[in-house]
C-alpha atoms as one frame of an Amber mdcrd trajectory, in Angstrom:
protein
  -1.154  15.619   1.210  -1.039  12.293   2.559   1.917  13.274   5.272  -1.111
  15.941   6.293  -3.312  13.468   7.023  -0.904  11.269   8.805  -0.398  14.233
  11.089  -3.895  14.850  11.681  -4.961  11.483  13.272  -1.430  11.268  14.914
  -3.432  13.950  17.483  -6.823  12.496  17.141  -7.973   9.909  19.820  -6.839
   5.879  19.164  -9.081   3.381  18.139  -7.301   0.031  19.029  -9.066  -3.151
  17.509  -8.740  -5.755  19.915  -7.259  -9.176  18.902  -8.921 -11.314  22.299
  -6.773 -14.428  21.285  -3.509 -12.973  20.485  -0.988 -13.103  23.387   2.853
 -11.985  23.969   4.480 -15.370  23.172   7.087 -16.373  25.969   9.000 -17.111
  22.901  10.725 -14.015  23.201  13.172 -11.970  25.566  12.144  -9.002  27.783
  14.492  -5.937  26.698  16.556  -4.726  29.842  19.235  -1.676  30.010  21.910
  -3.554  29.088  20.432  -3.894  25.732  19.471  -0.837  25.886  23.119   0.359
  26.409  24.695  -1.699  23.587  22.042  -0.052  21.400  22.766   3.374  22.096
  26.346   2.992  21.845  25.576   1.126  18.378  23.590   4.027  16.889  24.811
   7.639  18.802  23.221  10.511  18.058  19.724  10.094  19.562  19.344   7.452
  16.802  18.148   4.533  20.103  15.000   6.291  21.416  13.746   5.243  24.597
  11.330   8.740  25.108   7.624   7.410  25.905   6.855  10.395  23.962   9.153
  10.034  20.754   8.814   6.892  20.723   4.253   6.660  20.767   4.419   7.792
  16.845   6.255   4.233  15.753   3.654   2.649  17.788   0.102   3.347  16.452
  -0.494   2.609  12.723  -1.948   5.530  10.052  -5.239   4.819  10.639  -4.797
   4.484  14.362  -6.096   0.837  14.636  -3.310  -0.648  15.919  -0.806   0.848
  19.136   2.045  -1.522  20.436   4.028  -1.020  23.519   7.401  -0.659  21.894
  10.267   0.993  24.287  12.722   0.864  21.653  13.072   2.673  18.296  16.537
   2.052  16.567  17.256   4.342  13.384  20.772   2.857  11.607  22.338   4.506
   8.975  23.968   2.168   7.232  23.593  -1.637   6.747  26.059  -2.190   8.687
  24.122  -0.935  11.717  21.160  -3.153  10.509  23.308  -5.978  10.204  24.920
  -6.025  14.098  21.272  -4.492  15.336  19.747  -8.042  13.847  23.181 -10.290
  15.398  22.020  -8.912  18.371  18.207  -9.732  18.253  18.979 -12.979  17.157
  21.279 -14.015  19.676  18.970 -12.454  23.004  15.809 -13.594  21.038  14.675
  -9.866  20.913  11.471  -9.691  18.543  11.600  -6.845  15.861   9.676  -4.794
  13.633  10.888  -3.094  10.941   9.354  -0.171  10.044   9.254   1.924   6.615
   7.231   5.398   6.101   4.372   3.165   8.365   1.470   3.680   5.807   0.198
   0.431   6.339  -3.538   0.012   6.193  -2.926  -3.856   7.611  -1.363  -3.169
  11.032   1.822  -4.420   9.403   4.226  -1.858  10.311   3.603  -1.185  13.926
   4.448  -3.573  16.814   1.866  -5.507  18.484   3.157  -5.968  21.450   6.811
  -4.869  23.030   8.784  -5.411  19.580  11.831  -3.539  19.018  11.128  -1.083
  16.187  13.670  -1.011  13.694  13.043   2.176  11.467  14.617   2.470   8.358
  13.846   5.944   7.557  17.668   7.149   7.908  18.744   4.090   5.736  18.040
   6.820   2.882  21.110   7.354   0.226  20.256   7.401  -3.472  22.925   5.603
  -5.040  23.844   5.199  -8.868  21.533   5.798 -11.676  22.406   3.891 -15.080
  20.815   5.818 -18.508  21.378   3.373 -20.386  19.397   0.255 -18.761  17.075
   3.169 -16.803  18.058   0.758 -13.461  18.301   2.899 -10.436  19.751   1.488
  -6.603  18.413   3.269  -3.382  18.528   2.369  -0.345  15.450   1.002   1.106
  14.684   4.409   3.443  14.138   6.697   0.609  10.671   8.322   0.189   9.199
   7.171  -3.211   8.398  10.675  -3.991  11.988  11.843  -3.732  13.073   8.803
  -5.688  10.547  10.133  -8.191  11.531  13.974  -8.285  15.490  12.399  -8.558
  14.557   9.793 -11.806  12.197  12.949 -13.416  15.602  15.059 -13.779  17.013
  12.167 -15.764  13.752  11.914 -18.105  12.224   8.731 -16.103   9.718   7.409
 -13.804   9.215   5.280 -11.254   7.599   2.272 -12.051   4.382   2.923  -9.061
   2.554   6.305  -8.256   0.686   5.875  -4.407  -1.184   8.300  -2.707   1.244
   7.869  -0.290   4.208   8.913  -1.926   4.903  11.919  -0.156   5.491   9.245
   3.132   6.151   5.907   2.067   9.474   4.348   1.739  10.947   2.170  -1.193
  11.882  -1.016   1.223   8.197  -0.742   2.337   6.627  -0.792  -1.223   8.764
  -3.423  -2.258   7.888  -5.673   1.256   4.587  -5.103   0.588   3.875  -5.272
  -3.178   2.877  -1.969  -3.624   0.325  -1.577  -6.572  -0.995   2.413  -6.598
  -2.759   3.844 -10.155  -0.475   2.628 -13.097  -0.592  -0.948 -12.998  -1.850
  -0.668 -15.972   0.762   0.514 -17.647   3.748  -0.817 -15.800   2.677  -3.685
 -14.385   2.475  -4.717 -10.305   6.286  -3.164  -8.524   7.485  -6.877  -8.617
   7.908  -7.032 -12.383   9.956  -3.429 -12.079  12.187  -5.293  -9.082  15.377
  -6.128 -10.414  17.649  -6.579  -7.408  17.592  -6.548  -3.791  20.200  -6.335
  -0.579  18.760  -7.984   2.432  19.625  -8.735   5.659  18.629 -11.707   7.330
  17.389 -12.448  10.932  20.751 -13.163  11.655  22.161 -10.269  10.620  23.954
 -11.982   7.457  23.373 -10.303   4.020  21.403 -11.899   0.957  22.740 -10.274
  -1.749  20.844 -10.106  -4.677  21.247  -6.668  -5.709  21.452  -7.241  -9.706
  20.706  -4.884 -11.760  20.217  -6.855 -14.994  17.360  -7.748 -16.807  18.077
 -10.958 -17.610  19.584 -13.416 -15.200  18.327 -17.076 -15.733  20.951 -18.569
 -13.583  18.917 -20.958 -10.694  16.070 -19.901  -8.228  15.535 -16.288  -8.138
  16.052 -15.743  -3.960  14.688 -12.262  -4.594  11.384 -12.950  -5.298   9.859
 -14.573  -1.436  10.844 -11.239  -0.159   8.519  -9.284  -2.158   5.438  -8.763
  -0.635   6.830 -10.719   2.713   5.930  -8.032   4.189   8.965  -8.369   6.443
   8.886 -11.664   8.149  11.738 -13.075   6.228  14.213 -10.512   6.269  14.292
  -6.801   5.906  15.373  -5.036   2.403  17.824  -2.598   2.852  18.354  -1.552
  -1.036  16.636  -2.231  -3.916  17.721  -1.999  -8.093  14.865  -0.905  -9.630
  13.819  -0.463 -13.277  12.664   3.151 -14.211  10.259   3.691 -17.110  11.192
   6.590 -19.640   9.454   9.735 -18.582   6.395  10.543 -21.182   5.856  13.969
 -21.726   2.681  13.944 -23.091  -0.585  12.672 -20.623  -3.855  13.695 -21.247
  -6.578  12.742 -18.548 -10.650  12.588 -18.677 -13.018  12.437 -16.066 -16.243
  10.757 -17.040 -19.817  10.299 -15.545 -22.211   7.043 -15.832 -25.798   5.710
 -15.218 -24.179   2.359 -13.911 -21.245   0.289 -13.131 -21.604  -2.363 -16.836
 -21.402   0.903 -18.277 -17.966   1.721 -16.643 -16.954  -1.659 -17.679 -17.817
  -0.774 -20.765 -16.138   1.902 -20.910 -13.117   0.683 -19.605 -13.175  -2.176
 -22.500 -13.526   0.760 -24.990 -10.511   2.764 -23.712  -8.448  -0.529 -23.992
  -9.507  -0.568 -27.573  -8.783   3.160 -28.413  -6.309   4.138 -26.315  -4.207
   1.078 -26.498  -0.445   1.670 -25.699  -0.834   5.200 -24.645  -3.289   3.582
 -21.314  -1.861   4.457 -18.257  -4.636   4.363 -15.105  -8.222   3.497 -15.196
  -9.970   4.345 -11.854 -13.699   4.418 -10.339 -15.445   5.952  -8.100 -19.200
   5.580  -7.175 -21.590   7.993  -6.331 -21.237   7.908  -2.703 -17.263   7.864
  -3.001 -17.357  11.146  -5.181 -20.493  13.053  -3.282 -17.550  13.004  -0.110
 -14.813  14.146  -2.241 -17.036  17.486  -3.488 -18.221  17.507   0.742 -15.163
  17.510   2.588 -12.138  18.172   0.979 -11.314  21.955   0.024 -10.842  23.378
  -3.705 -12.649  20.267  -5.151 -15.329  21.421  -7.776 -17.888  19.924  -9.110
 -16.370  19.589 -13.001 -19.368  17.541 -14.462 -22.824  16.819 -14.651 -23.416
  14.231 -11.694 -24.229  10.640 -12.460 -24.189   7.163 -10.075 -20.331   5.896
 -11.334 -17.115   8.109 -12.432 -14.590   6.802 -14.360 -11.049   8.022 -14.692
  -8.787   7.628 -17.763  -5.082   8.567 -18.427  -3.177   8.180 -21.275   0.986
   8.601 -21.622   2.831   9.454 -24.527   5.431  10.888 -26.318   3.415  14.362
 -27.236   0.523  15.489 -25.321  -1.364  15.838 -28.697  -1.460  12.102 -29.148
  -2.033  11.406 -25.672  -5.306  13.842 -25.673  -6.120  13.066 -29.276  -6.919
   9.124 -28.313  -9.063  10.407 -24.975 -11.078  13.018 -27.281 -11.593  10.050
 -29.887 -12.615   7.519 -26.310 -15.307  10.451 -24.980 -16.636  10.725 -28.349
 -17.123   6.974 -28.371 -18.384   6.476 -25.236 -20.977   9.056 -25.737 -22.296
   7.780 -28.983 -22.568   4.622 -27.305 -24.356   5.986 -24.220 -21.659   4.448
 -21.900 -21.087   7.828 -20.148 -23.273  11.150 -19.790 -20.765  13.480 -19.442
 -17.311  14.361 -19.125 -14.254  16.990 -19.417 -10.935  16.400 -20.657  -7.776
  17.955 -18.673  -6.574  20.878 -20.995  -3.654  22.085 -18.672  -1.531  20.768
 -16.059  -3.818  22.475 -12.993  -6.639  20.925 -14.742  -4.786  17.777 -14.779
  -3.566  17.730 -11.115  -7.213  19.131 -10.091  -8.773  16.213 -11.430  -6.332
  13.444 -10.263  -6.998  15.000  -6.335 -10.776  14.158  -6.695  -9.354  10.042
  -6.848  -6.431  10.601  -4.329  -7.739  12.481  -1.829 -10.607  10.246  -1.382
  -8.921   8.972   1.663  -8.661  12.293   3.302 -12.803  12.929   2.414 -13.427
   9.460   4.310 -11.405   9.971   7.378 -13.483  13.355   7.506 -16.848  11.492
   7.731 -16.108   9.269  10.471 -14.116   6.352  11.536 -13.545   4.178   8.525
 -13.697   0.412   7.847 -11.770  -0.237   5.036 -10.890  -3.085   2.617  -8.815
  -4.137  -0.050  -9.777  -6.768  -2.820  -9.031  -8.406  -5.925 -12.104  -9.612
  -7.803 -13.367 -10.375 -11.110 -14.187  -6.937 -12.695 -17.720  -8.144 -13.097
 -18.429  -8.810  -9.317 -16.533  -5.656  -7.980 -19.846  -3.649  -7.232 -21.759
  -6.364  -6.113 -19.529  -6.461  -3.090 -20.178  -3.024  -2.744 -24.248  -3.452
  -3.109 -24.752  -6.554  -0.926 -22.766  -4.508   1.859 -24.771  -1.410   1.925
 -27.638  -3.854   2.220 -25.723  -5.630   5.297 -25.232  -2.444   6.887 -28.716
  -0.672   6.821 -29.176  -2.643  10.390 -26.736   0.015  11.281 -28.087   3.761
  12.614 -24.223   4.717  12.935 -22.892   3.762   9.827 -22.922   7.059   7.950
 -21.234   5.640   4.069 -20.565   2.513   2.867 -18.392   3.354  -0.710 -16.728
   2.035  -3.752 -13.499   3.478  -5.620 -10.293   1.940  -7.010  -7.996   0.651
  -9.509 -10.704  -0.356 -12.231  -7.975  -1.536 -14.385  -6.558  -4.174 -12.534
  -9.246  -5.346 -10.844  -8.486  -3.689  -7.446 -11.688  -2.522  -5.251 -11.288
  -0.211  -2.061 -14.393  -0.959   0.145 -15.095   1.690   2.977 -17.801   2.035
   5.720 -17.702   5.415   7.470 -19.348   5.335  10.945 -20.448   8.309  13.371
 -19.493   7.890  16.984 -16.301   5.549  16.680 -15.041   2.059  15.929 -17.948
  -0.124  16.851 -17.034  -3.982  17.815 -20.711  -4.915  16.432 -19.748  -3.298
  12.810 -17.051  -5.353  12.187 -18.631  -8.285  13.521 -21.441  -7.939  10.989
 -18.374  -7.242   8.445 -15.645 -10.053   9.279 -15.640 -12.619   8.436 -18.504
 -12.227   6.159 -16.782 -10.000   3.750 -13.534 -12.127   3.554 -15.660 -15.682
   2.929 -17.480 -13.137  -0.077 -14.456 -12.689  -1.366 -12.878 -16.631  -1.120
 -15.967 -17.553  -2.683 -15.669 -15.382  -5.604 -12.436 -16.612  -6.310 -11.102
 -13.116  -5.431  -8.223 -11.774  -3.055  -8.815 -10.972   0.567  -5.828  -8.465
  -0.121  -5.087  -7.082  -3.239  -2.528  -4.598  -2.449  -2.469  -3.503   1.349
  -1.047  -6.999   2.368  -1.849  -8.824   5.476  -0.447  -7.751   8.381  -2.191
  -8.118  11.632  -5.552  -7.648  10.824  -6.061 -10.176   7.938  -3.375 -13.117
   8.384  -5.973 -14.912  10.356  -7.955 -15.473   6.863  -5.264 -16.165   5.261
  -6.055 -19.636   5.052  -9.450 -18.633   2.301  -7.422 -17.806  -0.125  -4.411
 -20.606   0.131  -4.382 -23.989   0.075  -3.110 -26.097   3.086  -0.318 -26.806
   1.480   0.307 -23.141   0.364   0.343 -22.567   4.243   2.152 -25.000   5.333
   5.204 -23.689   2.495   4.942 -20.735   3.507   5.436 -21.921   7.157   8.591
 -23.518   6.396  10.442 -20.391   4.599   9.468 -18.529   7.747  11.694 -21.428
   9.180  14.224 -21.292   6.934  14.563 -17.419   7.059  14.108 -17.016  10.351
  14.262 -19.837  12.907  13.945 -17.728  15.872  10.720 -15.745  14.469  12.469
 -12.749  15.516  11.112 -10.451  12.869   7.333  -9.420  12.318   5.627 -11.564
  14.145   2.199 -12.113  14.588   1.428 -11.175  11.315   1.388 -12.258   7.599
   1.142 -16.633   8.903  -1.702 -17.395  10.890  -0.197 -18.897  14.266   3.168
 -18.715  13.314   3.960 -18.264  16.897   3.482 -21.112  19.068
């Protein structure tokens, strides 16, 4: 579904947000043929594009906020290909962005400016699969949904379920910290990380590619690359840890008067559920009324309410994992937390009502051009957010929605403000940085799972120390002296 609605707004009109005081730094070298040459003979095949036309989808983002002026689009194989495509870079001073399934919601995958894009979507072999320690290695090109489908046939998981799985790539959800709907369960994709191959800015390997669970042997090198969001080097494979496959779920869908009684809620299926939790998500009213408005095949399957509330449960027999939901309905009821509900008793019932929570994307890019957000706060001041910014936006005539939804259980809220007519400069004027200073303030985080990018690296600086910054500065250094790869993004004025 998601791949659909990347292909949708690839033919829709661009809306490019403007960044007045960014500017291509001198810093770098203009690309001439005789790079160009050495690049197609590195990578034959039609594997160095230089097509305006082929190469305009690696240069606007998903949500077509971002469109950079790249001429080159390199697609290696192998890591060895990544590994002489980087020597070069980093001896003509070529900038570079690598690129994975380019999902990004930050303007992280897309150049900014004339940045060679280095795609790693052929870098895409799934390599050896260990049933005893449940550790698979992939290359960082593989789509997590294939990854997926191969663990499944083994009787695992993967450790992170997106939205975007049908598109994204592993390297990419591991460079960005990828969080999706099981948190809960599994905990954030850096706990599942075990290993990881990367290649440098010039082009030498950091191998790190363990694949055992315990390894208390010096500084763990792996870990700054998770979540760079490629600025320090660029993954190439990953050893991950897969979860044993449950073959029992069991899933309820659940309507409330307010948002403390979703919190309540959500306390009471920790309590009942217990080991068998596997995804808590909300939705408010406005959030759900779009779902049941613009998507096809989505039904109305209870009594409407102001909040929704999602609950899975995993286990080893679907009667347990539906037995502990029946016993959390009945609670919540008696308790007046919710006012009604339905409990999944098939698996088209199941996937029906998981597409009301992850197609919400595809309902909001059907109502307008979207504003949206990604934050970490304290479960208690999630809505508020959402409340004071409805109230900030009545000044508006255009903006149609302003909505609520996310990962409940881990604290994650997606803010989105639909408007009529187009991006609008005086929107997110009234939104940034208001929204991102809310946020600081509440102790939360300006990102909770989207990363920085372009658009948010210049607020950075709310939710880290100086001397957070300033660190952070100097492994860009270390890792990359030249600032060959990403720039612009992640460090505020890493470029001088």
């Amino acid at each position: 579904m998601w791949s659909q609605i990347v292909r949708r707004l690839s033919t829709s009109p661009l809306t490019r947000v403007r960044h007045p005081k960014l500017r291509r730094s001198p810093h770098y070298a203009t690309l001439t043929d005789k790079d160009i040459s050495f690049f197609e003979r590195l990578l034959p095949d039609g594997r160095a594009i230089t097509n305006p036309d082929d190469c305009l989808p690696y240069n606007i983002d998903w949500i077509k906020t971002c469109q950079g002026q790249s001429q080159l689009i390199l697609r290696p194989k192998t890591v060895d290909e990544v590994q002489a495509i980087l020597r070069y870079c980093y001896e003509r001073q070529l900038a570079v962005c690598p690129q994975s399934g380019n999902t990004s919601l930050a303007g992280g995958s897309v150049p900014v400016f004339d940045e060679i894009v280095l795609s790693l979507r052929s870098l895409n072999s799934i390599g050896d699969f260990d049933e005893n320690s449940g550790v698979l290695i992939a290359d960082a090109g593989c789509i997590l949904e294939t990854l997926n489908n191969h663990v499944l046939q083994l009787g695992h998981t993967m450790p992170l379920d997106l939205g975007a799985k049908g598109s994204c790539l592993i390297g990419g959800n591991v460079a960005t910290n990828a969080g999706g709907i099981r948190v809960v369960r599994f905990g954030s994709l850096r706990s599942a990380v075990l290993g990881l191959e990367i290649v440098l800015a010039d082009g030498s390997i950091l191998d790190c590619l363990t694949s055992l669970r315990k390894d208390n042997t010096g500084i763990d090198l792996k870990q700054p690359f998770i979540g760079s969001e490629g600025i320090l080097g660029i993954i190439t494979r990953v050893a991950l840890v897969c979860p044993s496959a449950m073959s029992g779920v069991g899933l309820g869908f659940f309507s409330s008067s307010s948002f403390e009684n979703i919190l309540s809620t959500m306390r009471l299926a920790r309590k009942i559920c217990g080991e068998t939790l596997s995804a808590i998500e909300f939705l408010d009213e406005s959030t759900y009324n779009l779902s049941l408005k613009n998507l096809q095949k989505i039904n109305n399957p209870i009594e409407p309410n102001k909040f929704y509330i999602l609950v899975e449960t995993m286990s080893s027999t679907d009667e347990q994992a539906k037995t502990t939901l029946e016993k959390l309905a009945n609670a919540a009821l008696e308790k007046e937390f919710i006012t009604d509900g339905t409990l999944a008793q098939d698996l088209t019932q199941y996937k029906d009502l998981w597409s009301i929570r992850e197609r919400v994307p595809e309902a909001l890019v059907s109502d307008g051009y979207v504003f949206k957000y990604d934050f970490s706060l304290p479960p208690s001041r999630m809505y508020k957010l959402v409340e004071e910014t409805q109230k900030r936006m009545k000044q508006f005539s255009n903006v149609r929605n302003v909505t609520g939804f996310g990962h409940l259980g881990d604290q994650n809220l997606h803010l989105n403000i639909t408007v009529k007519n187009g991006y609008s400069d005086e929107i997110k004027h009234a939104l940034e940085p208001w929204l991102y200073e809310w946020v600081a303030k509440e102790r939360g985080s300006i990102s909770a799972e989207h990363g920085l990018g372009l658009h948010k690296s210049k607020y950075l600086q709310l939710n880290k120390g100086k001397q957070s910054l300033e660190l952070m500065k100097r492994m860009k250094n270390m890792f990359d002296p030249k600032c060959i790869l990403n720039p612009y993004k992640v460090i505020p004025y890493q470029i001088d």
